[in-house]
TORKOL-4160 file (C-alpha; in steps of 0.2 Angstrom, whole numbers, padded with zeros to 4 digits, m for minus):
366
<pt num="1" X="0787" Y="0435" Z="0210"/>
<pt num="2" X="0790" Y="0438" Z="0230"/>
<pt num="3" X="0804" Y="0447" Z="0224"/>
<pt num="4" X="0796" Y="0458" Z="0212"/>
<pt num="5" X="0786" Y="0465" Z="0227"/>
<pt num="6" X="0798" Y="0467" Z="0241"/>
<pt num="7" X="0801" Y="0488" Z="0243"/>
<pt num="8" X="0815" Y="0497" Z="0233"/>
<pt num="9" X="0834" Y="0490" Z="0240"/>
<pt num="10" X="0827" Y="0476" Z="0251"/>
<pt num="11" X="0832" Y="0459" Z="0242"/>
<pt num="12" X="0838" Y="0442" Z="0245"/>
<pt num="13" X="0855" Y="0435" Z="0248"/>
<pt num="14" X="0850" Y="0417" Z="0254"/>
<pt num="15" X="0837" Y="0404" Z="0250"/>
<pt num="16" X="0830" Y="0405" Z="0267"/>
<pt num="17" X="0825" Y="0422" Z="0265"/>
<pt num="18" X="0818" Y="0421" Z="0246"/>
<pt num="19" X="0805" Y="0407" Z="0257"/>
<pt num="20" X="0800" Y="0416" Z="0273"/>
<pt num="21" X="0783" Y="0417" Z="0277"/>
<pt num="22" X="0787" Y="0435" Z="0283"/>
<pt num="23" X="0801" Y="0443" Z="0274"/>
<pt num="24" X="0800" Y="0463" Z="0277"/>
<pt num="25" X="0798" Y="0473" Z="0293"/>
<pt num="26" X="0782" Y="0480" Z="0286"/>
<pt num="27" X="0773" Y="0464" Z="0286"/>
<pt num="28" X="0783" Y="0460" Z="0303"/>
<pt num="29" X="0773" Y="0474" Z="0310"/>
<pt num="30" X="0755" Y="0470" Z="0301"/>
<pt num="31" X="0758" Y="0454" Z="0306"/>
<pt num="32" X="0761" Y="0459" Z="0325"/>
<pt num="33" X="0745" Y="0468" Z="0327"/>
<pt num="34" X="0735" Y="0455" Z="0319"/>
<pt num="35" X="0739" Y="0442" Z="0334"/>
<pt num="36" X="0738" Y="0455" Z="0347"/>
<pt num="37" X="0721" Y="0460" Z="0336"/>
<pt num="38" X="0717" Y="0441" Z="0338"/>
<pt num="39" X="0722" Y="0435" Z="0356"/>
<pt num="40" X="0719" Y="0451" Z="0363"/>
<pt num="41" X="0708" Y="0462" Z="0356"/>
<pt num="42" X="0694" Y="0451" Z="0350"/>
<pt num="43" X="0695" Y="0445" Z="0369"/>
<pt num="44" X="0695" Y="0459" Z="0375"/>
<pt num="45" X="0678" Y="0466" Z="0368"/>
<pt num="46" X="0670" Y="0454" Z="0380"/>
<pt num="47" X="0655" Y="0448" Z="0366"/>
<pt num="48" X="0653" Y="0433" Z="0367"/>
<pt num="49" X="0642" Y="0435" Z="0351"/>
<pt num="50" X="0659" Y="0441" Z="0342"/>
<pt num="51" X="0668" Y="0426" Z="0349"/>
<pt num="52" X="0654" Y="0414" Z="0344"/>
<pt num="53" X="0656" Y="0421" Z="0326"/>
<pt num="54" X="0674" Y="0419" Z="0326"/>
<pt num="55" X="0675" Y="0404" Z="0332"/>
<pt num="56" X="0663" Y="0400" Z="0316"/>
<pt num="57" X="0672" Y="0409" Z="0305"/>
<pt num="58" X="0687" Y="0396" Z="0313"/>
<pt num="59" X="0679" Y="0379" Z="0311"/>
<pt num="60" X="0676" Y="0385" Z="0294"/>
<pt num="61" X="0693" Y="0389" Z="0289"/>
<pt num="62" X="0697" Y="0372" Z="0297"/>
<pt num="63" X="0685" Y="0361" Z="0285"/>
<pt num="64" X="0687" Y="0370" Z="0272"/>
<pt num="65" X="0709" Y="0368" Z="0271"/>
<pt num="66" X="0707" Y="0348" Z="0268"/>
<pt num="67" X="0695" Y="0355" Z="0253"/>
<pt num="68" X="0707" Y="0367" Z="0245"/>
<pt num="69" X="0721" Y="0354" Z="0246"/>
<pt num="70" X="0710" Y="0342" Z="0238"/>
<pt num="71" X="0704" Y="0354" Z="0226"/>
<pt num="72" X="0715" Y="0368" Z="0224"/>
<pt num="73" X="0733" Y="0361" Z="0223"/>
<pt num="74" X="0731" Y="0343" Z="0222"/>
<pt num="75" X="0716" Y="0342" Z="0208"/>
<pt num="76" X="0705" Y="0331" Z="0215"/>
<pt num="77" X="0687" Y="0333" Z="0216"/>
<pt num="78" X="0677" Y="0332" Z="0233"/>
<pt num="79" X="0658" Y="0334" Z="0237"/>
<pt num="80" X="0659" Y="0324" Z="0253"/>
<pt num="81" X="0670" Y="0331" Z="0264"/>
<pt num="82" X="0658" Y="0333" Z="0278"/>
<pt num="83" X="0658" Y="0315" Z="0282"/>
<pt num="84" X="0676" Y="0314" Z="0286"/>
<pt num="85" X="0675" Y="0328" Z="0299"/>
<pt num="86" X="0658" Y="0317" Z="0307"/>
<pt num="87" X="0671" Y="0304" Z="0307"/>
<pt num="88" X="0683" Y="0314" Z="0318"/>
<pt num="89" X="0670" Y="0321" Z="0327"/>
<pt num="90" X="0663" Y="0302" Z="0331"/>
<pt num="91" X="0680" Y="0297" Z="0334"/>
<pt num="92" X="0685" Y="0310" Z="0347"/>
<pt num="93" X="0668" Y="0308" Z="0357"/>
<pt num="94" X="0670" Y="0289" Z="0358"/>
<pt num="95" X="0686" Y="0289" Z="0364"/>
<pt num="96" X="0682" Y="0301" Z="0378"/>
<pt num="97" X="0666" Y="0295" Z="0383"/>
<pt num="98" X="0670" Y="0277" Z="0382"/>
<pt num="99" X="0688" Y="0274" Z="0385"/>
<pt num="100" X="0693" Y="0292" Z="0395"/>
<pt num="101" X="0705" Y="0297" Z="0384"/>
<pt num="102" X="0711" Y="0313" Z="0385"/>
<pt num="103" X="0705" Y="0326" Z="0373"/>
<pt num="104" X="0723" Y="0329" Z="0366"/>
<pt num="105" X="0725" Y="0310" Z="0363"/>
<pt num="106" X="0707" Y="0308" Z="0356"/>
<pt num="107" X="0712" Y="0325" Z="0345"/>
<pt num="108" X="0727" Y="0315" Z="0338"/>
<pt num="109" X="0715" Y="0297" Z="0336"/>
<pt num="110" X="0701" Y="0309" Z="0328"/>
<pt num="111" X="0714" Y="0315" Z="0313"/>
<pt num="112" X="0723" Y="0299" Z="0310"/>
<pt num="113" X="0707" Y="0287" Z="0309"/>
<pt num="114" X="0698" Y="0302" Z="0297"/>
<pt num="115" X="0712" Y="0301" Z="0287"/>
<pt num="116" X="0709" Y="0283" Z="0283"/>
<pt num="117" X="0694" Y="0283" Z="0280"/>
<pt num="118" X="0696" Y="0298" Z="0267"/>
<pt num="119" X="0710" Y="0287" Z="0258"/>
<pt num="120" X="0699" Y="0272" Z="0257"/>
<pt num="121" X="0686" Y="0283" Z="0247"/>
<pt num="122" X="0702" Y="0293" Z="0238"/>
<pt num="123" X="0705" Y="0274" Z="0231"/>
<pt num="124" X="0693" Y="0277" Z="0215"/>
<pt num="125" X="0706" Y="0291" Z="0211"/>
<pt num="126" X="0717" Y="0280" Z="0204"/>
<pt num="127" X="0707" Y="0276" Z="0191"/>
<pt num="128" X="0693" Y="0288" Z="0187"/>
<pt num="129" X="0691" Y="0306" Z="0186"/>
<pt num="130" X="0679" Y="0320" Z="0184"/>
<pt num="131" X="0660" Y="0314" Z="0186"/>
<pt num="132" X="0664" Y="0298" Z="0192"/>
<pt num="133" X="0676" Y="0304" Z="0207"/>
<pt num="134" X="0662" Y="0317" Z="0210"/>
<pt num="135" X="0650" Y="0302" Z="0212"/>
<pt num="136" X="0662" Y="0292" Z="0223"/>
<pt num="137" X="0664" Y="0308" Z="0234"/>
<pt num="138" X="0645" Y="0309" Z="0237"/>
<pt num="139" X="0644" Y="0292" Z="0243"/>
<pt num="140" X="0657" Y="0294" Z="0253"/>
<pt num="141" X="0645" Y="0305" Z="0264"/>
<pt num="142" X="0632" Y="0294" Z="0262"/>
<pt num="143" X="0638" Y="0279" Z="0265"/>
<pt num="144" X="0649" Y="0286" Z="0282"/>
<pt num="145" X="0634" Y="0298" Z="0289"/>
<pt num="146" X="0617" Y="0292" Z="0283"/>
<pt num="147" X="0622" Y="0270" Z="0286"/>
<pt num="148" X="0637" Y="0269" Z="0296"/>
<pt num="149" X="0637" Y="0283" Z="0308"/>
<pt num="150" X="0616" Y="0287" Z="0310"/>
<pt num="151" X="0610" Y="0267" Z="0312"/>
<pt num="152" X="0630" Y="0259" Z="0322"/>
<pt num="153" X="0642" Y="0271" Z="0327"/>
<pt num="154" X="0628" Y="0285" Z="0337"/>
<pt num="155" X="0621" Y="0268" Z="0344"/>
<pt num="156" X="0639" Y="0263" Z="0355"/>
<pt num="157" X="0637" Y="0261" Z="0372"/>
<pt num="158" X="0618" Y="0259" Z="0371"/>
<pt num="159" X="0615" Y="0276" Z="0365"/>
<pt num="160" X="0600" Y="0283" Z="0354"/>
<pt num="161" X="0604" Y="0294" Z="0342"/>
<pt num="162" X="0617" Y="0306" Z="0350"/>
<pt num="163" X="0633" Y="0307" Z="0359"/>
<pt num="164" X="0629" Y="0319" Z="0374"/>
<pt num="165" X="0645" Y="0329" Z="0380"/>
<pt num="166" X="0643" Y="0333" Z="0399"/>
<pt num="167" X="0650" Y="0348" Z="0405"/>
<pt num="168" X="0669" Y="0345" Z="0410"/>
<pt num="169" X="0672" Y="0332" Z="0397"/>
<pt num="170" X="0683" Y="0342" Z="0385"/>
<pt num="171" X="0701" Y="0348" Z="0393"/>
<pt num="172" X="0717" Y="0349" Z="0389"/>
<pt num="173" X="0729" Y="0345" Z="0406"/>
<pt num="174" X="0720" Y="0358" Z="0417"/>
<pt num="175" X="0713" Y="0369" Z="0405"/>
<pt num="176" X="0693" Y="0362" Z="0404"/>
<pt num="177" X="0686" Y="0369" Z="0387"/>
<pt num="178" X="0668" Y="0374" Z="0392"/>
<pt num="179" X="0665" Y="0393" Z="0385"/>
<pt num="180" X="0664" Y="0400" Z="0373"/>
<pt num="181" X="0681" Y="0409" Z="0376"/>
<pt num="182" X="0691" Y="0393" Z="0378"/>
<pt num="183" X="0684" Y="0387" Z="0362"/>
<pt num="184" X="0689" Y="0403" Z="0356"/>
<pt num="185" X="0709" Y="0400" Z="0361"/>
<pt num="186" X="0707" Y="0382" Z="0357"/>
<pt num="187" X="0702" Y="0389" Z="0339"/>
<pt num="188" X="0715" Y="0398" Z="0337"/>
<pt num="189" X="0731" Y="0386" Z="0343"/>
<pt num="190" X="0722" Y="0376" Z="0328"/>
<pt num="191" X="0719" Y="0386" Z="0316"/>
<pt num="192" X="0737" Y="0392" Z="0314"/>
<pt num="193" X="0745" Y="0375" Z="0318"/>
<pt num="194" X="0735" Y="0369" Z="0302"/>
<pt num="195" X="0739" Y="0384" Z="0291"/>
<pt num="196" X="0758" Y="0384" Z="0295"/>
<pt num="197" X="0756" Y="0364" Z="0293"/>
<pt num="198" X="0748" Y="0366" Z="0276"/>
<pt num="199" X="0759" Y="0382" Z="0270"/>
<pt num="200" X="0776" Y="0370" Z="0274"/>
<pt num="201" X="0770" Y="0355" Z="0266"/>
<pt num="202" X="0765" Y="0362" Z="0250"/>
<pt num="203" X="0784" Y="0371" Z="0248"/>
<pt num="204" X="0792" Y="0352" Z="0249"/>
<pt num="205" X="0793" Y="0342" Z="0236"/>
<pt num="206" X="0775" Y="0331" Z="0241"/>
<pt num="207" X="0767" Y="0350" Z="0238"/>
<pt num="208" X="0776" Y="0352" Z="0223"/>
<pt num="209" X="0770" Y="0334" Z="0214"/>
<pt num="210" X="0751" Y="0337" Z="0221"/>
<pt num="211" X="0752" Y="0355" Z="0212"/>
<pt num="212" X="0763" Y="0345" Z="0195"/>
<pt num="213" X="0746" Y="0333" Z="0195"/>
<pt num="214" X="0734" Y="0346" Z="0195"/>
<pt num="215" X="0740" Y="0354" Z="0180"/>
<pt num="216" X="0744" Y="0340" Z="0172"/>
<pt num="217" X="0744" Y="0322" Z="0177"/>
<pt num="218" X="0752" Y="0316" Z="0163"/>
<pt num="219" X="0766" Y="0325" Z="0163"/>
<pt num="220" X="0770" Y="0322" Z="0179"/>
<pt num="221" X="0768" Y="0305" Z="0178"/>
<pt num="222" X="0780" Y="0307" Z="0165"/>
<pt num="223" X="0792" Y="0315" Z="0176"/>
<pt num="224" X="0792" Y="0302" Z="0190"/>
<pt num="225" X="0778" Y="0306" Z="0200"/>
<pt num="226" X="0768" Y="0293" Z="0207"/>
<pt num="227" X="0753" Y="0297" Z="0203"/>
<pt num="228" X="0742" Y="0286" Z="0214"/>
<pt num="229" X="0754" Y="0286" Z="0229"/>
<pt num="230" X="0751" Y="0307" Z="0230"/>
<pt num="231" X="0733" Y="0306" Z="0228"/>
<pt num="232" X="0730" Y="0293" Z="0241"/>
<pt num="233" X="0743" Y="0305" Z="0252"/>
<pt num="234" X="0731" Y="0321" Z="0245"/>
<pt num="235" X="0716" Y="0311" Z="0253"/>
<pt num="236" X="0725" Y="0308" Z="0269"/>
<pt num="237" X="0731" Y="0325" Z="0274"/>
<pt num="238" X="0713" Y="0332" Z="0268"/>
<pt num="239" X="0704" Y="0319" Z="0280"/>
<pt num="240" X="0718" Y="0321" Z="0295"/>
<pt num="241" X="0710" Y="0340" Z="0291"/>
<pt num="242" X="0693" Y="0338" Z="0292"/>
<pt num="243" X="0697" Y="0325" Z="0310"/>
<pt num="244" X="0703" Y="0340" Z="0316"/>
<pt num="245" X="0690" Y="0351" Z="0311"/>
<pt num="246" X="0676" Y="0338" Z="0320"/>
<pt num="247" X="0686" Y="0336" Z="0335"/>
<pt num="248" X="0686" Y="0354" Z="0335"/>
<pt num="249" X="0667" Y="0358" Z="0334"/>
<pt num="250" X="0658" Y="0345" Z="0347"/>
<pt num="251" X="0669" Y="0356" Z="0359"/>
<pt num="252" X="0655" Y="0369" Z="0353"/>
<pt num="253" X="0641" Y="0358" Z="0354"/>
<pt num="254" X="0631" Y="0349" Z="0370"/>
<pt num="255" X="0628" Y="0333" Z="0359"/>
<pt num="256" X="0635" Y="0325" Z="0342"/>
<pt num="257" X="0622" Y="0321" Z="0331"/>
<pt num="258" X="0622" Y="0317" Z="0312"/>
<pt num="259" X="0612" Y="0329" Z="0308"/>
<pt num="260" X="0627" Y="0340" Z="0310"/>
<pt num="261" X="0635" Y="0334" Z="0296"/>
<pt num="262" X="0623" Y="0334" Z="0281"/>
<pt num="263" X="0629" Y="0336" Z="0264"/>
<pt num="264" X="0626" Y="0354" Z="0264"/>
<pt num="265" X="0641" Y="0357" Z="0275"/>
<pt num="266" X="0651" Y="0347" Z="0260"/>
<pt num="267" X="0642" Y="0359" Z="0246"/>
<pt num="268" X="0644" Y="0375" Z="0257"/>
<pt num="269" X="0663" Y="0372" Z="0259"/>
<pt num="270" X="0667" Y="0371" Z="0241"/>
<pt num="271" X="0657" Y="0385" Z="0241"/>
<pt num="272" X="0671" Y="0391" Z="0253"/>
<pt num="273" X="0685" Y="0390" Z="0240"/>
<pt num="274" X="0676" Y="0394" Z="0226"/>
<pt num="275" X="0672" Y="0414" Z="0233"/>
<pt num="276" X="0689" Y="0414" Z="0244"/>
<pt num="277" X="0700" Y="0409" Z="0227"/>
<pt num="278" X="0704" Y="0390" Z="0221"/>
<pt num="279" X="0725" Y="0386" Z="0225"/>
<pt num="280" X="0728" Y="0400" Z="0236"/>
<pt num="281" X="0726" Y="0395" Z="0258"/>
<pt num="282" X="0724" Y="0414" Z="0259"/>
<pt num="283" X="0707" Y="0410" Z="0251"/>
<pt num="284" X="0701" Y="0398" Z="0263"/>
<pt num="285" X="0702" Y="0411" Z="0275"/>
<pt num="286" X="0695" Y="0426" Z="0263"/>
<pt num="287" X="0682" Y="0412" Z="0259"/>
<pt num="288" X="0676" Y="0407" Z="0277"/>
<pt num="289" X="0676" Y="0426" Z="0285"/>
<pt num="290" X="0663" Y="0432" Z="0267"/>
<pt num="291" X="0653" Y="0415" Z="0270"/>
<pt num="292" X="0650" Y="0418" Z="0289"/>
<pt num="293" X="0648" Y="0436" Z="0291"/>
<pt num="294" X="0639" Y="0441" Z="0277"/>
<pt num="295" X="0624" Y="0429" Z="0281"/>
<pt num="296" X="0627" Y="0437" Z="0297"/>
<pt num="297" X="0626" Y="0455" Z="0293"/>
<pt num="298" X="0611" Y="0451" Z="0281"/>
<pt num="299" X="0603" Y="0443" Z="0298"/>
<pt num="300" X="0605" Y="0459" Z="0309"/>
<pt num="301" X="0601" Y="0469" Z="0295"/>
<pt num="302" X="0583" Y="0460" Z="0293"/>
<pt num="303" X="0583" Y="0462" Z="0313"/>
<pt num="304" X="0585" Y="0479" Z="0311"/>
<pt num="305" X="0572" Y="0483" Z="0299"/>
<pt num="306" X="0556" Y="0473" Z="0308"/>
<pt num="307" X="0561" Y="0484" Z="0322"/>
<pt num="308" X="0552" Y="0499" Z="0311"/>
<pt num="309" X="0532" Y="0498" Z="0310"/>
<pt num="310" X="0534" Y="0509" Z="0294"/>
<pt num="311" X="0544" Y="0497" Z="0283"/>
<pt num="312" X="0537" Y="0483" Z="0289"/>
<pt num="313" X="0520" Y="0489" Z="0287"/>
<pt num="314" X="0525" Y="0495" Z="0269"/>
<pt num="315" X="0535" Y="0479" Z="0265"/>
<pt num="316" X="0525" Y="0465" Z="0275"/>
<pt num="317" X="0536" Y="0450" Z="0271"/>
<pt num="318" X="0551" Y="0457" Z="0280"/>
<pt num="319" X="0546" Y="0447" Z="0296"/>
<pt num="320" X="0542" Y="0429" Z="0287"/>
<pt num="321" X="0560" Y="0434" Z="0279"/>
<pt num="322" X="0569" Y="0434" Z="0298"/>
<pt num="323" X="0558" Y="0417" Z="0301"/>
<pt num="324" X="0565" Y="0407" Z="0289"/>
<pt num="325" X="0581" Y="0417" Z="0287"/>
<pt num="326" X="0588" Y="0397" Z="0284"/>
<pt num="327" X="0581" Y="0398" Z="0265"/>
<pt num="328" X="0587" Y="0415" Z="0262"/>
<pt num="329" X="0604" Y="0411" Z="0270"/>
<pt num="330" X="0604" Y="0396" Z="0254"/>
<pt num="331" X="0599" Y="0409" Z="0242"/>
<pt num="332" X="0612" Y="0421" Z="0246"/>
<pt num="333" X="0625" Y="0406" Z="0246"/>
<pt num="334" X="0619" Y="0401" Z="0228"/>
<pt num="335" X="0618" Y="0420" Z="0223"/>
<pt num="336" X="0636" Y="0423" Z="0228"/>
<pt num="337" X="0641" Y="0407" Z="0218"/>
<pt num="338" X="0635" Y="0415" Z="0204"/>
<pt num="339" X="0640" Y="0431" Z="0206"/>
<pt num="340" X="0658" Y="0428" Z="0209"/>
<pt num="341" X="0661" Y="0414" Z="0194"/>
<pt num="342" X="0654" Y="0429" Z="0185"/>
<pt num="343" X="0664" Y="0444" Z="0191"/>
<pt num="344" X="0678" Y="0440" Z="0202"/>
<pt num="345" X="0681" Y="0420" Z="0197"/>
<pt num="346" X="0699" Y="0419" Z="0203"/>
<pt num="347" X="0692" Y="0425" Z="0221"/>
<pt num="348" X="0695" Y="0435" Z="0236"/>
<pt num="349" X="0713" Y="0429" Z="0238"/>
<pt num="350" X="0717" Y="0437" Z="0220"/>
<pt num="351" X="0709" Y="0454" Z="0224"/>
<pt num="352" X="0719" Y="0454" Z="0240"/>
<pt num="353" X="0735" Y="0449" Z="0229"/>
<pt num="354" X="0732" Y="0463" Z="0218"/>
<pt num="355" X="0729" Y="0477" Z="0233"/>
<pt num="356" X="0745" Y="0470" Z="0242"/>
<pt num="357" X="0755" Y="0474" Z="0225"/>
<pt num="358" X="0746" Y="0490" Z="0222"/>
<pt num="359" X="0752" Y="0494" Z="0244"/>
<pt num="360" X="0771" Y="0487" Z="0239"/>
<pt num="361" X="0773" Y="0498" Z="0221"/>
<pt num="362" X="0765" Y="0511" Z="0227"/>
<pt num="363" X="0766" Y="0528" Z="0221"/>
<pt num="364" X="0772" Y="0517" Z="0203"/>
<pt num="365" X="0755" Y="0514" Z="0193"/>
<pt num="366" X="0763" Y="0498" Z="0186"/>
């Protein structure tokens, strides 16, 4: 297929090349001004409103990847992937605030001890499917934030209810992590360390048995693949995801609290995959940027429109819509999950696959 789309006399002589992320000078060059777009230019606007929304738009992208694995190329169904990035969330605090661990160590502990716990609720795989695996996901999140983490784990060290995070506590070496730009960089060094992470591990051969149980898990059986050993690996790499992602986010937060982990998060990221495109990591990216800005564009534009006496004098509900812009926020998540099992259900990722083609054969229609 890569091939298909590689410009006229530009092919492949090795195996290497056929596999590169990058493989034409074109997309060496798109690809160039993207980072300098991302370390420099987004920077360089000096809003930190922009970098607060990108930095969003990041700690979606990194909850969401552990989903799309789970989902999207290993088959496995998930509605409780929130409590696993509470647990890596949980973890890294606690180590830094009652042992001084370092952030990059606790980073580390945070992804391995979320990963654990993910494979200790990916057990029930290995037996049951569809409904029953959905029910053993939501009491994953349950169990972990609602009973273990609200009345033991926030109570460490004589606590109430919440880890607070002084200033100065996050850093890496001398680098202390306390704006909103740090977060930012911090987001980033992330966020393409798990994509390139992701991308490699799904071209080896663990990649390919997850994607041979998702179509069919009898066949693959068939053929030699152990079926429970990849789950149970599938769970792990999407819990050491999702410690990521929570180690990530208290960086962004004056306090960890459960409340920051509710099942909604879990919903909203399939939510995530489902509008950015199922199987593809492009569509965890696709998916997280439509989910964050358009609630944010629908915000401003609300803003906007209180700000003439006319229209809101004509349409008096404007303001009460800005007031509890948290309902209408659901209601446009719902609507869009809707909308685009309706008219676009292979997602954003497919679209963008379509537009690269029609770029690559252009001026040919075909």
């Amino acid at each position: 297929m890569s091939v298909m789309r590689l410009p006229s006399g530009v092919y492949h002589e090795t195996y290497v090349q056929d596999h590169a992320w990058w493989q034409t000078r074109f997309v060496w060059v798109r690809m160039l001004i993207l980072f300098l777009l991302l370390f420099v230019g987004i920077p360089g606007l000096g809003n930190l409103y922009i970098v607060s929304v990108a930095n969003i738009v990041g700690y979606t992208i990194l909850s969401a990847l552990g989903v799309q694995l789970l989902i999207g190329f290993a088959g496995q169904v998930t509605l409780g992937h929130a409590a696993f990035i509470a647990v890596g969330a949980y973890t890294s605090a606690i180590a830094m605030l009652q042992f001084n661990i370092p952030y990059p160590v606790s980073l580390i502990l945070a992804a391995l001890f979320a990963g654990v716990w993910s494979v200790l609720f990916g057990l029930p795989s290995a037996r049951v499917k569809g409904f029953y695996l959905i029910m053993t996901t939501m009491a994953a999140q349950f169990i972990t934030v609602d009973f273990v983490i609200a009345q033991y784990v926030s109570r460490i060290g004589g606590r109430g209810h919440y880890f607070s995070l002084p200033p100065g506590t996050i850093s890496v070496g001398p680098w202390v992590i306390d704006s909103e730009l740090s977060t930012y960089y911090l987001m980033l060094i992330l966020v393409i360390g798990s994509i390139l992470f992701m991308g490699n591990l799904l071209r080896t051969r663990i990649g390919r048995a997850w994607i041979a149980i998702r179509d069919n898990d009898i066949a693959a059986e068939v053929l030699g693949v152990n079926i429970v050993r990849y789950k149970l690996l599938a769970y792990f790499v999407a819990g050491v995801l999702a410690g990521l992602a929570g180690a990530f986010w208290i960086t962004s937060l004056y306090f960890v609290s459960p409340e920051h982990f509710q099942w909604s998060w879990s919903l909203w990221l399939v939510g995530v995959i489902l509008i950015g495109g199922v199987g593809s990591i492009y569509g965890v990216i696709y998916g997280a940027m439509f989910m964050t800005l358009v609630p944010e564009a629908l915000k401003a534009l609300l803003f906007l429109l209180t700000q003439s006496p006319e229209l809101v004098a004509l349409f008096p509900f404007i303001p009460q819509l800005l007031d509890k812009f948290l309902f209408v926020k659901e209601a446009t998540f719902g609507l869009a999950i809707v909308l685009f099992l309706l008219y676009e259900p292979k997602g954003l990722a497919y679209r963008w696959w379509q537009i690269k083609n029609y770029i690559h054969l252009w001026p040919f229609s075909y």
